[in-house]
BADRENLUM-283406 format. One record per residue (C-alpha): x, y, z; residue in three letters. Coordinates in steps of 0.2 Angstrom, whole numbers, plus 5000, padded with zeros to 4 digits. Layout:
N
REC    c1    c2    c3  res
REC     X     Y     Z  ALA
...
END
This chain:
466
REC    c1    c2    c3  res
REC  4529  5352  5100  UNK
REC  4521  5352  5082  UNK
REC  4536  5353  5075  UNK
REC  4544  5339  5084  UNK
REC  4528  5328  5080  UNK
REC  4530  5333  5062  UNK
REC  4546  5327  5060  UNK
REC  4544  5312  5073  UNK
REC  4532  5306  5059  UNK
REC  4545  5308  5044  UNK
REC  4557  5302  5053  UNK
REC  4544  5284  5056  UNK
REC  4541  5284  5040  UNK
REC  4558  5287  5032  UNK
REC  4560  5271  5042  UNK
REC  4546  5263  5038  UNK
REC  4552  5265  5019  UNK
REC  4568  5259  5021  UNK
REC  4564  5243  5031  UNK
REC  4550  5239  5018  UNK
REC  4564  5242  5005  UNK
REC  4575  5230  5014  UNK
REC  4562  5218  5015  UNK
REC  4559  5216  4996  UNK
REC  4569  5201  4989  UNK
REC  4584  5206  4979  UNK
REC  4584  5204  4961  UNK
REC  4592  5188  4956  UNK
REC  4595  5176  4942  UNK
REC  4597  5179  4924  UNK
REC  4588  5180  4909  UNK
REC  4592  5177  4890  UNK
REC  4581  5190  4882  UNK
REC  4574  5188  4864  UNK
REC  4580  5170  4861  UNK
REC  4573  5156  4848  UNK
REC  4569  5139  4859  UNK
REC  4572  5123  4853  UNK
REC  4568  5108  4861  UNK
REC  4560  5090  4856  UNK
REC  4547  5093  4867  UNK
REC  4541  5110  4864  UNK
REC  4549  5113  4845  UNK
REC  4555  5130  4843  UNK
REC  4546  5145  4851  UNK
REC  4553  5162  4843  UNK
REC  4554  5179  4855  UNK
REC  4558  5173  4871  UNK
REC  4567  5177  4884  UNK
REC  4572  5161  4898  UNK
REC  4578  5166  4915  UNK
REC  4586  5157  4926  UNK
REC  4594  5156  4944  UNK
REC  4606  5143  4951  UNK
REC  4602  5127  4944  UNK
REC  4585  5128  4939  UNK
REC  4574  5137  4925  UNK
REC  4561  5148  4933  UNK
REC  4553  5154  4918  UNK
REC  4551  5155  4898  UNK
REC  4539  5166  4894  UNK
REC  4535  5180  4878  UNK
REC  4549  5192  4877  UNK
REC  4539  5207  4877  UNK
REC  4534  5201  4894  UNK
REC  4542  5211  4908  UNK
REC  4558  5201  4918  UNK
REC  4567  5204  4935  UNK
REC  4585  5197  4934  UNK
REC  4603  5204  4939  UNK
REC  4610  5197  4924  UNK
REC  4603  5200  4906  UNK
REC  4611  5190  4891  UNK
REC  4604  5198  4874  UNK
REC  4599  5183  4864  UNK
REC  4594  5193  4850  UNK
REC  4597  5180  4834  UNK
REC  4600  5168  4840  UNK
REC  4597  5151  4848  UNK
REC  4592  5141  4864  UNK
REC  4596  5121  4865  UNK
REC  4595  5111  4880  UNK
REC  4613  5106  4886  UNK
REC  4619  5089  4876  UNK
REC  4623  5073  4880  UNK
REC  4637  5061  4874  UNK
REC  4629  5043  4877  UNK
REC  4644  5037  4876  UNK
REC  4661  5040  4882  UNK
REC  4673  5031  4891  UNK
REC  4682  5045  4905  UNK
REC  4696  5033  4909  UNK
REC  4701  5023  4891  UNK
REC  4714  5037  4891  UNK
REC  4722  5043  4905  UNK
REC  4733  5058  4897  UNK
REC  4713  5063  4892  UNK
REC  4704  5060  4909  UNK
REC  4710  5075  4919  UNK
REC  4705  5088  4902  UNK
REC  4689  5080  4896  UNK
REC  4676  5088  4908  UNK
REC  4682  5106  4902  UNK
REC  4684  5100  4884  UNK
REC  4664  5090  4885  UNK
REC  4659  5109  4893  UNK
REC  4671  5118  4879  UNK
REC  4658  5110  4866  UNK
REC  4641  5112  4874  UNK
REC  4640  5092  4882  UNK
REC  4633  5095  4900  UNK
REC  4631  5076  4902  UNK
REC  4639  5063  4899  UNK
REC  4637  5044  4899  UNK
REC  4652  5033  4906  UNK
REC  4652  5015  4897  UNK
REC  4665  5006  4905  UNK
REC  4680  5009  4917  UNK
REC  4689  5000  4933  UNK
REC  4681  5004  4949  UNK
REC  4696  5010  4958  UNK
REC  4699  5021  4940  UNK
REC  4683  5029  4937  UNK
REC  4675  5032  4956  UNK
REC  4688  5048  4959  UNK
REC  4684  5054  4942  UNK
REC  4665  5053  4946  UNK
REC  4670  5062  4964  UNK
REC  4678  5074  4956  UNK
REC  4665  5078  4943  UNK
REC  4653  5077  4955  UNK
REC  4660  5090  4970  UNK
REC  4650  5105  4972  UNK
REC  4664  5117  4965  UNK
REC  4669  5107  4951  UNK
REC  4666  5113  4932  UNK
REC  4661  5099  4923  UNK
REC  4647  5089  4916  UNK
REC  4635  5078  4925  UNK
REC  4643  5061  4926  UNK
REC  4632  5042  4923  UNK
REC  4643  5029  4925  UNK
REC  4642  5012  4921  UNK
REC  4659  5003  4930  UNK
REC  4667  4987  4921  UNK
REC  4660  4979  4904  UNK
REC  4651  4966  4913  UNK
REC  4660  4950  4899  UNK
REC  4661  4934  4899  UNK
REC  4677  4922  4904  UNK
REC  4686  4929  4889  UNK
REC  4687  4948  4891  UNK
REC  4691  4957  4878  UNK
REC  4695  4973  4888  UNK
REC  4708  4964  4898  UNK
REC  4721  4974  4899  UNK
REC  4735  4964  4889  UNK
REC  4737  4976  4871  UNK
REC  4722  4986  4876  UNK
REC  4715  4995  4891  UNK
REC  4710  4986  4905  UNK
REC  4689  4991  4907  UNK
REC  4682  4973  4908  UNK
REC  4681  4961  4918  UNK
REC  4674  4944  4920  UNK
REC  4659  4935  4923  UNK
REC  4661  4916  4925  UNK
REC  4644  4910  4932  UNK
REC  4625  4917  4934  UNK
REC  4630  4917  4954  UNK
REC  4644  4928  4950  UNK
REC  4633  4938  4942  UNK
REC  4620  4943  4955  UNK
REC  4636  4947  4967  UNK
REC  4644  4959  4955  UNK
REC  4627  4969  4952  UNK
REC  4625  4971  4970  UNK
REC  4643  4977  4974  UNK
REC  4642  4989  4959  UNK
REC  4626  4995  4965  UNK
REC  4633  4997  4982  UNK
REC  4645  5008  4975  UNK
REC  4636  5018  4967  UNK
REC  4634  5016  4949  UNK
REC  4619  5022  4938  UNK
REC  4615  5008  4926  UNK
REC  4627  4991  4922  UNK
REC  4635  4987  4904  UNK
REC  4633  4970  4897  UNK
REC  4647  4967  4885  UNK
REC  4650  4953  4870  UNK
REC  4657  4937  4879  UNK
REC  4644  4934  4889  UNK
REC  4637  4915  4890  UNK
REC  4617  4915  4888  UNK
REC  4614  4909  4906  UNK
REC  4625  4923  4913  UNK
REC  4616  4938  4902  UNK
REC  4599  4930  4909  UNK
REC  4606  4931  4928  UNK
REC  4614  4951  4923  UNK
REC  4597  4955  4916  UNK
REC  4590  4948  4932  UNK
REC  4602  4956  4945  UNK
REC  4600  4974  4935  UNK
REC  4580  4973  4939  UNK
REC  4582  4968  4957  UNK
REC  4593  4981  4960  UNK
REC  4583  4995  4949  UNK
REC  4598  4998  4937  UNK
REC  4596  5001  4916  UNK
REC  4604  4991  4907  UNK
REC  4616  4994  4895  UNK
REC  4622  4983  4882  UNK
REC  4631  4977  4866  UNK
REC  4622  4960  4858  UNK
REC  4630  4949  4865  UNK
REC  4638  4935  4850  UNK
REC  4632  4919  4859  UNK
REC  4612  4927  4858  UNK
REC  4604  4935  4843  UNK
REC  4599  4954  4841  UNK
REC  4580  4948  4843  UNK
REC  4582  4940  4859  UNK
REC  4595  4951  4870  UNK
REC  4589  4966  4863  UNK
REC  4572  4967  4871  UNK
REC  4579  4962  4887  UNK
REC  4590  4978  4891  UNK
REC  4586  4998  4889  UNK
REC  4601  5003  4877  UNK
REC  4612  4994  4863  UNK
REC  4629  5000  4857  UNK
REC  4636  5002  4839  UNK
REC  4623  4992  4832  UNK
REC  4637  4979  4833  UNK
REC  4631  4962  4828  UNK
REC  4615  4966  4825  UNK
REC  4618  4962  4805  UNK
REC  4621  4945  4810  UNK
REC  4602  4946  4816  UNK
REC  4597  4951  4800  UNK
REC  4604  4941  4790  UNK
REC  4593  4926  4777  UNK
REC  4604  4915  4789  UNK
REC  4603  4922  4804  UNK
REC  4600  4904  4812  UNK
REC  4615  4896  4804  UNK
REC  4628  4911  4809  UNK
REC  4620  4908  4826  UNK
REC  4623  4891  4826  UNK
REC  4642  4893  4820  UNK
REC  4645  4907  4834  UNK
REC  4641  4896  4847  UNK
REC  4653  4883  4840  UNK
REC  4667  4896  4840  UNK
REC  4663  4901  4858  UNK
REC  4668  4885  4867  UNK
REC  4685  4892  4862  UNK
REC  4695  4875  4867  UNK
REC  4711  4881  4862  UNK
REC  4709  4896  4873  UNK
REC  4709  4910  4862  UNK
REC  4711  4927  4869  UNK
REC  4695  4936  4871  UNK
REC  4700  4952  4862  UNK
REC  4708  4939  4849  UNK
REC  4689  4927  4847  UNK
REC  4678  4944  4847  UNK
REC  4689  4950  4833  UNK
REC  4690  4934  4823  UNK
REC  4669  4932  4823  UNK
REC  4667  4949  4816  UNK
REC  4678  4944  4803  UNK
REC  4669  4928  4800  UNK
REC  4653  4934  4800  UNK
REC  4649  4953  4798  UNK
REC  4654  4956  4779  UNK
REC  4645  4941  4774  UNK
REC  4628  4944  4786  UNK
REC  4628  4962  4779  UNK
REC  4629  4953  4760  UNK
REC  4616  4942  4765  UNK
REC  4604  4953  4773  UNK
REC  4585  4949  4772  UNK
REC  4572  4962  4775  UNK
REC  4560  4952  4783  UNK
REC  4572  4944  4796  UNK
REC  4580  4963  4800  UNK
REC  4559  4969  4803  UNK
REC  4556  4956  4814  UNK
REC  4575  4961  4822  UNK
REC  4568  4979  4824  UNK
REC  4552  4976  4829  UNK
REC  4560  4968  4844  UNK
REC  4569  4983  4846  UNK
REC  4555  4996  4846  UNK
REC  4560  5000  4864  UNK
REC  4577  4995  4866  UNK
REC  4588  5016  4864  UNK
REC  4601  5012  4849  UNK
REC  4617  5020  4850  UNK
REC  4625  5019  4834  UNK
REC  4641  5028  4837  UNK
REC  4640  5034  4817  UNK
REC  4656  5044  4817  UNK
REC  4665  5027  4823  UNK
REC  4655  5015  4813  UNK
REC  4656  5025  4798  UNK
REC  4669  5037  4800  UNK
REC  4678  5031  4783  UNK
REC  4662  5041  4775  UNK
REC  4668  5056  4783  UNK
REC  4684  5058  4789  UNK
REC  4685  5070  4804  UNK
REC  4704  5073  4798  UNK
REC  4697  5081  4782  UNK
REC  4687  5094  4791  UNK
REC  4693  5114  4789  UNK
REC  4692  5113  4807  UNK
REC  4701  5097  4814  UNK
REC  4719  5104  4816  UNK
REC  4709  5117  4829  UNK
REC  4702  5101  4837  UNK
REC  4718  5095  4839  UNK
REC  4723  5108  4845  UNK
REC  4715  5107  4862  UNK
REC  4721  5089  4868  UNK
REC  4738  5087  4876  UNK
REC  4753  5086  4867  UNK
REC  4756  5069  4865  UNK
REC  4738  5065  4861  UNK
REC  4740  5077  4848  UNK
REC  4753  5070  4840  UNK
REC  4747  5052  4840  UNK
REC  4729  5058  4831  UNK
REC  4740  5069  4819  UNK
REC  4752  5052  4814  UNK
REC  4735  5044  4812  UNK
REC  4727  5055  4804  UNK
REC  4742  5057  4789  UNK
REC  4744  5038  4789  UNK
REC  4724  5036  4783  UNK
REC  4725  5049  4771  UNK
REC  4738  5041  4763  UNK
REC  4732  5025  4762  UNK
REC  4723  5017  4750  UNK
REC  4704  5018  4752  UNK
REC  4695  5009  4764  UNK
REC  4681  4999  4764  UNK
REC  4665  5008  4768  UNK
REC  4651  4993  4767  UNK
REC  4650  4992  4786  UNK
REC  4647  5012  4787  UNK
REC  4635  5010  4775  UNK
REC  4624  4997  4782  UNK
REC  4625  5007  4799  UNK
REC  4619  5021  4790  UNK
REC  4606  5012  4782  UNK
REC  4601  5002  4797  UNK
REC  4599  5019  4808  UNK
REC  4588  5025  4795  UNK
REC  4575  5009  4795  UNK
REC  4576  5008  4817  UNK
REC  4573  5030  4816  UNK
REC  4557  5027  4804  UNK
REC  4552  5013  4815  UNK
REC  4550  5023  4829  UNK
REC  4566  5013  4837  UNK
REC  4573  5028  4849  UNK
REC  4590  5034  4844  UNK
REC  4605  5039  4854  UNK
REC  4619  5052  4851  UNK
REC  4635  5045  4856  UNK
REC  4653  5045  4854  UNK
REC  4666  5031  4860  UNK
REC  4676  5046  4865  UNK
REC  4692  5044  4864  UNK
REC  4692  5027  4853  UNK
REC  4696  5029  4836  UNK
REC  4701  5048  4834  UNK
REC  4687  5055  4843  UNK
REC  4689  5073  4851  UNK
REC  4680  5075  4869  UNK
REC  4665  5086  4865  UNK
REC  4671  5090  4848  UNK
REC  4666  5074  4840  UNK
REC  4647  5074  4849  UNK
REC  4643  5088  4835  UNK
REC  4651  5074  4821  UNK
REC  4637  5061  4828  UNK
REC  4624  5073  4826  UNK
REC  4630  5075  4807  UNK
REC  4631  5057  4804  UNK
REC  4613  5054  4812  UNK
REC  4609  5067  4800  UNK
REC  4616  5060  4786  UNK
REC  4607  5044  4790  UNK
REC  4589  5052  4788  UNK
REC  4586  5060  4806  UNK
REC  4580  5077  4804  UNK
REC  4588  5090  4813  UNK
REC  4576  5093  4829  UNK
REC  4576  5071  4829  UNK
REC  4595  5072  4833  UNK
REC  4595  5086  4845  UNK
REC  4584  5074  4854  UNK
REC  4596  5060  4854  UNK
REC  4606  5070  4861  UNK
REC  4595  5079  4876  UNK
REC  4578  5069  4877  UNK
REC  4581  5053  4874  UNK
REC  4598  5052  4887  UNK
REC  4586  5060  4901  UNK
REC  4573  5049  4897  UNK
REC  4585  5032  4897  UNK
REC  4587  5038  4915  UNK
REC  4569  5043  4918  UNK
REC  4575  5061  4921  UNK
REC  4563  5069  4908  UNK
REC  4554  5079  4920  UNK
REC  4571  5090  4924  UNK
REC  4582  5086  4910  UNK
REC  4581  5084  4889  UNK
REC  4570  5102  4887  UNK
REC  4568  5120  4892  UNK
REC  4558  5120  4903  UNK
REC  4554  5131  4920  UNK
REC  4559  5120  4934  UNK
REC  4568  5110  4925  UNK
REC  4590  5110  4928  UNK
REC  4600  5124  4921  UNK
REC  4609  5115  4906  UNK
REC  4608  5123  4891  UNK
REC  4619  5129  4876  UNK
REC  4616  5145  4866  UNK
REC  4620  5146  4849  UNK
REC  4624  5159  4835  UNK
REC  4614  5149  4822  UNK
REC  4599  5139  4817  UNK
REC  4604  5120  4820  UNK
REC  4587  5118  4811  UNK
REC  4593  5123  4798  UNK
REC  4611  5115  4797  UNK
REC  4614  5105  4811  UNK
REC  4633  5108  4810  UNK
REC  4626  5126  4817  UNK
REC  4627  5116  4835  UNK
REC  4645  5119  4833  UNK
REC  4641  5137  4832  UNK
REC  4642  5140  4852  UNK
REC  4640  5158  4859  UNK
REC  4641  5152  4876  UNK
REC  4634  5136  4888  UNK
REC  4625  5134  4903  UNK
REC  4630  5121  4916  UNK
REC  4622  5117  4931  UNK
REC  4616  5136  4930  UNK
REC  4634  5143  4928  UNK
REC  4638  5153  4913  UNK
REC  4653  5148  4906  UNK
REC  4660  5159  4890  UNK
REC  4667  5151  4875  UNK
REC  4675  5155  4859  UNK
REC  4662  5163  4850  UNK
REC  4659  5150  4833  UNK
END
């Protein structure tokens, strides 16, 4: 009878054990042990180890700390960013690019991404299919159609078709409404745009709780549409702003922009930039661009450096760009390659345009103005993902430090879209995007390049180590 009591109880408690042991909550997650973090909010905290679990940072804490993860990722060496952003990209401009892009943005550590302009009926299935809960690719903004005026430049004839028109301040407040019914995540104001139909954009975009994203349009000056909207592309036309005769080019712009003869829009854009850019760029005036950038001082500037000024550094004369190429499609390939031989066999061109954007950034950075890392990709020989890593050179090269261009492209993105408070920094409970390097971008912000692997949406994806 003891006997059987005696192992009654052992047997209770063997039980007891194992359902407490079945009980506990399996180890889960992973961690990236003994890692540098650097953000622009926190700066860089040495000897930490960030652990993770599906979507969502649960902690950053001391390295010598103890952890509890099934996964551990030795980040000994090396470096933690937040996943990047390119604030500006166009998904559909190409189509032998749009089905490759998401895995070439992730290839290169972009776990965002920005869409500026593209057809409805083009970029919604891209957006789905970004967006599905399987898919491998970067979160997705999207804009829809450059919002232009009666002359589109974006019209389809010689160039893509990503534009469309806007006749009237009515026609305005309907297109805002049916875009936000579908869905987009801000509206894109482009440079044909009569005054009264910017006013009633600006107007709708409020009503409907959209940002508002914008080049200057060439019938207003810098001073008076940039205020008005959240972020300004290329810094296009804004020298015309700072210029001595600011008020005068105005004054001839609007001239030109009764068009009687019908000029196509692509054809009228082009011709005032000719007319006008050189000379307001020779005629600058530092008073006139203060009280520009002053206006400014809220307003995100994307200055798309490596487009702007990419005749100050090639992309083609980088060690690394036949590797670049490399990953496109074939034809692509060959169409950057032909253009790529045809400019370095040409003679010189001129560089007073990428200067002054240089320049420019520089002032509007030491102003405060807030700055924005984005592409154009795929205009103008830029590589999805690739040339991302090219901006943050050039914003670099313009007098941004390091950790100030790493946050143009993390923090500042998350904050156009008031997502700070789960995007832009590492963070617990903030999303699971971020990019571990096998340098110090601090040090040389080319080291951004040097991926060891990335983090999207709290998946782990391997790259070639760099």
């Amino acid at each position: 009878m003891l006997v059987r009591k005696f192992q009654s109880a052992i047997t209770l408690s063997l039980c007891t054990l194992l359902l407490a042991a079945c009980s506990e909550p399996a180890t889960v997650g992973t961690a990236i042990r003994n890692v540098t973090v650097i953000d622009a909010v926190q700066g860089v905290r040495s000897a930490q180890t960030v652990v993770f679990d599906g979507d969502r940072i649960l902690a950053v804490q001391d390295a010598d700390l103890p952890i509890d993860a099934a996964t551990v990722i030795d980040g000994t060496g090396k470096y933690l960013i937040p996943g990047l952003w390119d604030f500006h990209v166009h998904l559909t401009y190409d189509p032998r690019l749009t089905p490759v892009m998401p895995a070439l943005f992730l290839r290169w550590g972009i776990t965002s991404v920005r869409d500026t302009g593209g057809l409805m009926d083009e970029i919604l299935p891209v957006v789905a299919a970004m967006r599905a809960a399987d898919s491998i690719a970067p979160r997705v903004f999207f804009a829809g159609p450059l919002l232009d005026g009666v002359d589109v430049v974006y019209d389809g004839d010689g160039r893509p078709e990503i534009g469309i028109a806007v006749p009237t301040a009515e026609a305005a407040a309907r297109i805002v409404s049916e875009l936000k019914d579908q869905g987009v995540d801000f509206i894109k104001i482009y440079e044909m745009v009569r005054p009264e139909v910017f006013d009633a954009l600006v107007a709708a975009a409020a009503t409907a709780g959209l940002p508002i994203d914008s080049h200057v349009p060439l019938a207003l000056r810098a001073r008076e549409a940039g205020p008005q909207v959240d972020s300004i592309e290329h810094l296009r036309n804004i020298e015309m702003d700072c210029a001595a005769n600011a008020a005068d080019l105005h004054g001839e712009r609007l001239q030109l922009l009764q068009n009687p003869e019908r000029i196509p829009g692509a054809d009228l854009r082009a011709a005032l930039h000719s007319l006008q850019r050189l000379p307001a760029v020779a005629a600058y005036d530092e008073t006139e661009c203060d009280a520009v950038i002053a206006a400014l001082a809220d307003t995100v500037m994307v200055p798309t450096l490596r487009l702007n000024s990419i005749n100050l550094a090639p992309p083609y004369e980088r060690v690394d760009w036949d590797a670049a190429l490399a990953q496109l499609p074939d034809a692509v390939r060959l169409e950057f390659e032909a253009e790529s031989d045809r400019r370095r066999t040409s003679a010189p061109a001129d560089v007073t345009y990428g200067e002054w954007s240089l320049f420019l950034t520089e002032r509007m950075q030491a102003a405060g103005v807030p700055i924005g890392a984005g592409t154009d990709t795929p205009i103008n020989l830029s590589i999805p993902g690739y040339s991302l890593h090219e901006e943050l050179e050039m914003l670099v090269r313009a007098g941004l430090t390091p950790l100030q261009a790493i946050e143009s492209a993390t923090l500042v993105p998350a904050t156009y879209f008031a997502k700070a408070a789960e995007m832009g920094s590492i963070e617990a409970g903030k999303l699971a995007d971020m990019v571990l390097l096998n340098a110090d971008p601090l040090a040389d912000i080319s080291n951004t390049r040097r991926i060891d692997l990335v983090i999207s949406k709290g998946r782990v994806a391997q790259v070639e180590p760099r």
